[in-house]
N, C-alpha and C positions, 0 to 999 in steps of 0.2 A: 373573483379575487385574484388578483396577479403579485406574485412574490419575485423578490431579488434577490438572486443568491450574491454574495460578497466571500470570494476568493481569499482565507488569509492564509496561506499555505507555506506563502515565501517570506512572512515575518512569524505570526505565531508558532506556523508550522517547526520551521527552521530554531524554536527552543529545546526542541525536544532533544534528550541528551544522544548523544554520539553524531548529530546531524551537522556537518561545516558543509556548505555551498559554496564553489567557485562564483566569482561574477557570468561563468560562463555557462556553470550548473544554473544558474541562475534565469539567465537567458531562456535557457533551454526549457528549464520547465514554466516558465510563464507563458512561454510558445506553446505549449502541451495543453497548459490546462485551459487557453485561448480556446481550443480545438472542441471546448466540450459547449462553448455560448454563455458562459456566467457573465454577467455585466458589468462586474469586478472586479479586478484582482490587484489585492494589495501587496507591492513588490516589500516592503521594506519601511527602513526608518532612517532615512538622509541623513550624513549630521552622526551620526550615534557610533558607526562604525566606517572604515574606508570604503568597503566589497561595497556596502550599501548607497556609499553616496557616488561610487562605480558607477554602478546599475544604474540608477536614473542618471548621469551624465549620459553613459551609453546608449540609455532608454531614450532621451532627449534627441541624442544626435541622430538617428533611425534604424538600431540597431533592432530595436523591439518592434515591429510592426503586429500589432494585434491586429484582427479581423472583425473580432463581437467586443472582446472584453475590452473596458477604457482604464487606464491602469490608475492605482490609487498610493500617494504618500502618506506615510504614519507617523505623528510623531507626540511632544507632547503639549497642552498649552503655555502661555510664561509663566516664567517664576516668579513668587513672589514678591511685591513690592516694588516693580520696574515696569517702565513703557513696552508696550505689546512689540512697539517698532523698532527697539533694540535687543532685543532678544535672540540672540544666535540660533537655537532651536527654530523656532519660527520664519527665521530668513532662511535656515537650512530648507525648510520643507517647501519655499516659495521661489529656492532656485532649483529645487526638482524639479518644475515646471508641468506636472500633472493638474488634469482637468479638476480632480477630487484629490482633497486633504481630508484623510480623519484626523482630528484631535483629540486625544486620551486626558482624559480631565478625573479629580473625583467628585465623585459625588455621596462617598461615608465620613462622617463627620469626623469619627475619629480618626480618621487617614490623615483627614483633613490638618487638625491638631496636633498629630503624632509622627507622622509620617511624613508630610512636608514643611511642619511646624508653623503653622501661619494661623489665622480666624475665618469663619466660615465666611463674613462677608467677604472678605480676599479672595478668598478663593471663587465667590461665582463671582467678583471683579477681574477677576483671571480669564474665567469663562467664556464670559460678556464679552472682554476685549478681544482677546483672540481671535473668534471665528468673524468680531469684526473686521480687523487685519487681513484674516485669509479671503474674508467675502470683498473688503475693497480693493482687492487686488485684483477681483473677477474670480476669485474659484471657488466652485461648488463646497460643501463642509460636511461631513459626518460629524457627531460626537461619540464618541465611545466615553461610556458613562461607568468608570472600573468602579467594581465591586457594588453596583449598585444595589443589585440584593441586601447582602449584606448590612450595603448603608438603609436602604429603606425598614429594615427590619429595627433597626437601632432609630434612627430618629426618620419617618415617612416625609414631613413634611419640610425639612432639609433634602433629603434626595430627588424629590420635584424640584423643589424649587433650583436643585445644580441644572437641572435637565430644562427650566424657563431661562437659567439666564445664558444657558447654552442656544436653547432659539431666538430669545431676544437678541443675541449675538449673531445669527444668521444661520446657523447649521440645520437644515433642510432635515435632516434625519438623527434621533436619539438613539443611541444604540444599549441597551442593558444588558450590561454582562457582569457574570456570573463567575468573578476572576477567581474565587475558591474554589468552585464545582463545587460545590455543598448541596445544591436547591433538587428538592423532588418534582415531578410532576407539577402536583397541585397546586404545590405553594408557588410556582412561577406562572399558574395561570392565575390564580390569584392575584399578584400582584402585576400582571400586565394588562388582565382587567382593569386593574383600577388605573396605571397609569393610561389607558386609551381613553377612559373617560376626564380625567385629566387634563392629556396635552394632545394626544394622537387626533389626526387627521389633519383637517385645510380649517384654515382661517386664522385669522391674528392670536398670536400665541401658544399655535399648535403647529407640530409637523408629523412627520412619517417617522413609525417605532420600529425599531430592530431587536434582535437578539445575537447575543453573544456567548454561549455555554461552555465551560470546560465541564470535561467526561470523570471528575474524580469520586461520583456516585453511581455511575455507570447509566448513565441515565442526559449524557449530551442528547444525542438525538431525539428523542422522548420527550423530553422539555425545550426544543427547537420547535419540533412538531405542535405541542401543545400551545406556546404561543403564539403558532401561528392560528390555529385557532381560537386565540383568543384574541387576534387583531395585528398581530404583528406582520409588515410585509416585506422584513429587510433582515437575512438569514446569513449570517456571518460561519464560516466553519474552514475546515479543511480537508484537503483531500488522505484519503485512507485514515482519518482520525488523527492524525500526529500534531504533538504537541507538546508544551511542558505537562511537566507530571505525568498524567495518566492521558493525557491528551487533548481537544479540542471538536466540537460537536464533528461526525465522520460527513462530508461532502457527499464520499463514495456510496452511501445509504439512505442520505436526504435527498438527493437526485432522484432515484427510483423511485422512492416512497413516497414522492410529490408526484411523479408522472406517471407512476404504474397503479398506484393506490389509491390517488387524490384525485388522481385524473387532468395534471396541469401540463396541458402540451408546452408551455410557453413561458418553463423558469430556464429550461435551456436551448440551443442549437436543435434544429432541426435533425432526427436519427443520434443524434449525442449522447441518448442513454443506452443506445444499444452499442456505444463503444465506450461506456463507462468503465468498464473490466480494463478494456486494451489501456486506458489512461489512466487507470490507477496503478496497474502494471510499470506503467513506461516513469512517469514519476519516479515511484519507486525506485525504479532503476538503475536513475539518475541520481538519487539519492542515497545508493548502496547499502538500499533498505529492503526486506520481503514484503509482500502484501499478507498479510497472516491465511495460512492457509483457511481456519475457519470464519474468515471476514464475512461479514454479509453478503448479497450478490456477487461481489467481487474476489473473494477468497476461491484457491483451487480446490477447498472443499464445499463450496456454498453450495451445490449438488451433487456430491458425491454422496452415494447410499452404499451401505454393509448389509445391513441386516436383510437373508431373504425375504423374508417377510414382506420386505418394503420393495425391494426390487421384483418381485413375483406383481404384485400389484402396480408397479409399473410398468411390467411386460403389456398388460391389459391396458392401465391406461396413462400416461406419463403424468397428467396433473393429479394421483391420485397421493402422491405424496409430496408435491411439489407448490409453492404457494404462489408461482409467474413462471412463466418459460424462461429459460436457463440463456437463450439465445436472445432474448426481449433486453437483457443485459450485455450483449457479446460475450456471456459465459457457456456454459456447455456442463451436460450432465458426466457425470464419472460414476461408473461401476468397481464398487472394490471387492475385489477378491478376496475372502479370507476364509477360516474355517466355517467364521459365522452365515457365509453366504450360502444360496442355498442351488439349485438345478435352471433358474429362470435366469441368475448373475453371469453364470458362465453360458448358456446359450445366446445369452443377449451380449456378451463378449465377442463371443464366437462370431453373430453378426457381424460386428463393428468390422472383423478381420473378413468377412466375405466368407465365413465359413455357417454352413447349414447342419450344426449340430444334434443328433438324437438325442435322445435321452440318457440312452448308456452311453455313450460318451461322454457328455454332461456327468452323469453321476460320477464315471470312470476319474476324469477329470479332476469336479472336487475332492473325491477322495483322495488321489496323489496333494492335491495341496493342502488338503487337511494332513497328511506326514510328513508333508515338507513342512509347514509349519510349526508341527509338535518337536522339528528339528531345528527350529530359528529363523528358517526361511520367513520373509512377509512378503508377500506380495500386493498388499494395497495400494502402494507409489511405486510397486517394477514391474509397469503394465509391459513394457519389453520382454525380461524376463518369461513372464506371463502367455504372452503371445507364443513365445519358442517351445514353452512347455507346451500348450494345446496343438502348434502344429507340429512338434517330435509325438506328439501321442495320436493324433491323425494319419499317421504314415508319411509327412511331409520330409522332404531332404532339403531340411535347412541348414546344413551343416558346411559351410566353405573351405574349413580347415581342419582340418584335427590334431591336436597337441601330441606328440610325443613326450617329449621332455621340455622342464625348465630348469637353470638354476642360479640361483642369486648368490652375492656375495658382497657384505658392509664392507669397508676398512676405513680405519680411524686412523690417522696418519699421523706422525711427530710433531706437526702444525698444528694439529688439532682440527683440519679439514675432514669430511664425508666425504665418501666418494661409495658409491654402489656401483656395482658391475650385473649383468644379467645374460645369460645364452639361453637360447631357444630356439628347438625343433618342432617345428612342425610340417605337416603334410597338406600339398594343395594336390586333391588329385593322384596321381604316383609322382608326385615331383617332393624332393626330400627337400627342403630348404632351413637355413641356418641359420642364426643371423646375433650378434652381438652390442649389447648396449651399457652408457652408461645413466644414470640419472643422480636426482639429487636423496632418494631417497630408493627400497628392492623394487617398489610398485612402480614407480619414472622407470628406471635402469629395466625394469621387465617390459613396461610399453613402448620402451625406444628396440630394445632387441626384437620384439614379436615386430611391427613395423620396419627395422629392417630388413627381416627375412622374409616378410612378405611385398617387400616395396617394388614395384613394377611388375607384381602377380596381381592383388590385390587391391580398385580401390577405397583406402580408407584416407588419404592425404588431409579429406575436410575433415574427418571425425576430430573432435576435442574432447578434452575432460572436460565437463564445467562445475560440477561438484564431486564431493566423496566424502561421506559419513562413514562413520565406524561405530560399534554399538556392542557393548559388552554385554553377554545375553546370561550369564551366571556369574557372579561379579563375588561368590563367595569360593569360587577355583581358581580365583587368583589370577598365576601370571599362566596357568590351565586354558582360561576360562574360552569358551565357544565366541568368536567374532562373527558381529553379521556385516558385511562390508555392503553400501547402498552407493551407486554411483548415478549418476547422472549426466548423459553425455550428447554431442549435439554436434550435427551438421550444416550445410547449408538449407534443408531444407526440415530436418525434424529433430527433434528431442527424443533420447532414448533413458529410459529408466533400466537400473539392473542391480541384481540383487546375487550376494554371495555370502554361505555361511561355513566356516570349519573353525577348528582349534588352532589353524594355523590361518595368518592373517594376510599371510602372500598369497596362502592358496585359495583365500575366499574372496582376495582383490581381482586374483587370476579370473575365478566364476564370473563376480561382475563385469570385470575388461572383455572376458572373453563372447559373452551375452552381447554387450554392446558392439563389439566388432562385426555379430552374427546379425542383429538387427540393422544397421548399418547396412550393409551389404545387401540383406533382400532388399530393404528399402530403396537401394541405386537400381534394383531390378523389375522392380516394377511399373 
């Protein structure tokens, strides 16, 4: 059985609320997701919006060179009671100049009636004509068949027959989807059962079935999955799941689970799923979205373990709690630290750093992070952190600088401008150095000071911030209350996590800043 995955990442994907693309965001990730071998990818909807009838001009002129994938226009069939060949819509999608048009049609009655206002036979004379339009033009046709669930549950032998006069129209592939997300498992094998024996495969009057699932029963990929087991071989989705609402069947999960699970070398690029992580990543990125830490394969927790329990039996054997290699995906296992961990979490740490831990140490070890902990500290995501505490408890001299003093200072000025100020001492060595800063905030104004006084001793010039959480750990002591400061900071060549906890919120930024300046540092050393 060979399955087609179909990209909609850069039209469906792109509803999802907070998500605006540039034409060049655009670009970018059509490029990206090129790089995984889908056979699809649906840029958009020409016509509908400017960015998007951008894109396919740009696309057209040879701004987009895909390698695997053959790019796809979306839009919708004509309206109501007018010639196929004057229809603005349909000219839009026909000077995109893409190999494949999908056409978005209904096929529930009551849409039909309600919703575009017209009669059922109109509307599959809608159907009919369009994809004959698109097909004498020469180009290939999907149909996406909206809400067809829905509609076949309401009237069966109406939502056929939208989906005949859609192939009597030419469109090679029927696509059903599931524009509620409403449908469970069963009830969508059920009913793609029936439409295979229907209309699905070759011969007059039949073509190639797809699926179409949004995620708003939690159960997109699930019901992808099962249709295709039930005959489907044309698999519609997006990458990292996004979508409107709750989302759109996850790409980044259906890839795997066809080629790790299913055993199909041949729905993507060759080596393509063991850079599924890095691509959904990089998307993201572009998209100025996370990948959710607990995402399937692809989240920064998809193997991460806590509980000793689990990690002691990974010591022994790594698939004992693991259901595929971590790297079969371009992911990687993670060891968290916490009180819950247990003597095998920290010595199998301890590896990872080139350090050959005993036992008492190990135990030594956890027990400081179990009081660090019962103090606020986490160390699950300040593997940095982490690291400096097992090599200061090893005897290591990881220490570059040592603070003396700091001291901050807001002022709010008659303009009503900020302005922070910051000095700080510290020591390299017996060398006393000083150094004075401003920022936009005490934590800026504190890392512009320490960085001046260590600038051409020290270097850190690549170090950056890239995040910094705050986290209120007693939240009923008020303006009291214990801060856990988590930063996260990065060079040219690593990422450092670091973690900081007091009552005072300078001095717990200070902890974090000052961890990461320290991991930084060994890191140019080695």
């Amino acid at each position: 059985m060979t399955v087609e995955l179909y990209d909609t990442t850069l039209r469906d994907g792109t509803q999802q609320e907070g998500i605006s693309l540039s034409v060049e965001d655009k670009l970018r990730v059509a490029r990206t997701i090129d790089a995984l071998g889908v056979p699809y990818i649906e840029g958009g909807w020409p016509g509908a919006n400017p960015k998007d009838t951008e894109f396919f001009k740009r696309a057209a002129a040879g701004e987009l060179e895909l390698t695997t994938a053959t790019l796809v226009a979306f839009g919708m069939t004509r309206k109501p009671n007018r010639e196929a060949a004057g229809d603005e819509n349909l000219a839009a999608l026909l000077e995109a100049a893409t190999p494949i048009v999908t056409l978005v049609g209904k096929s529930d009655i009551r849409h039909v009636t309600h919703a575009i206002n017209t009669t059922g036979e109109e509307n599959l004379a809608m159907l009919q004509s369009s994809f004959e339009l698109i097909r004498g033009e020469g180009r290939r046709a999907f149909y996406d068949a909206e809400h067809f669930f829905d509609g076949y549950r309401r009237d069966r032998a109406y939502a056929l027959d939208a989906l005949r006069a859609a192939i009597a129209g030419g469109a090679e592939c029927v696509v059903l989807c599931d524009t509620n997300g409403g449908m469970l498992p069963r009830e969508v094998e059920a009913v793609v059962s029936d439409v295979m024996a229907e209309v699905g495969g070759d011969g007059p009057g039949r073509a190639q079935v797809g699926i179409h699932v949004h995620n708003d029963t939690d159960c997109a990929v699930a019901n992808s999955l099962i249709a295709m087991d039930a005959g489907v071989t044309h698999v519609q989705g997006t990458l990292n799941g996004i979508g409107e609402r709750t989302g759109n069947a996850n790409l980044s999960s259906i890839i795997p689970n066809l080629t790790l699970k299913k055993g199909m070398t041949d729905v993507v690029g060759e080596g393509a799923v063991g850079r599924i992580t890095h691509i959904a990543h990089q998307v993201a990125e572009i998209m100025n979205l996370s990948v959710p830490p607990s995402a399937p394969y692809v989240g920064n927790a998809a193997f991460a373990h806590k509980a000793g329990l689990h990690v002691s039996a990974l010591a022994k054997d790594t698939d004992l709690y693991q259901h595929v290699d971590p790297g079969s995906v371009g992911n990687r296992i993670r060891l968290l630290v916490s009180e819950l961990a247990g003597r095998a979490t920290v010595v199998m740490k301890g590896a990872d750093m080139g350090l050959d831990l005993d036992s008492a140490d190990a135990m030594a070890i956890l027990e400081r992070v179990k009081e660090l902990e019962h103090l606020g500290y986490s160390f699950e995501a300040a593997d940095a952190s982490f690291e400096l505490l097992v090599r200061r408890h090893t005897g290591q001299d990881v220490d570059r600088f040592v603070l003396e003093s700091f001291r901050t200072i807001v002022e709010r000025r008659e303009d009503g401008s900020m302005v922070a100020e910051a000095t700080v001492k510290v020591w390299v060595g017996d060398t006393r150095l000083i150094g004075v800063g401003e920022g936009n905030g005490p934590v800026s104004a504190l890392d512009h000071a320490f960085r001046a006084a260590i600038g051409g001793v020290l270097p850190l010039d690549e170090l950056h911030l890239a995040d910094y959480k705050v986290r209120i750990l007693d939240a009923q002591a008020g303006t009291n209350a214990t801060t856990r400061v988590l930063i996260t900071s990065s060079d040219a060549d690593h990422e450092y996590t670091t973690v900081g906890v007091d009552a005072n919120i300078i001095e717990a930024s200070w902890q974090a800043m000052s961890d990461a300046y320290t991991a930084s540092l060994l890191a140019r050393e080695s």
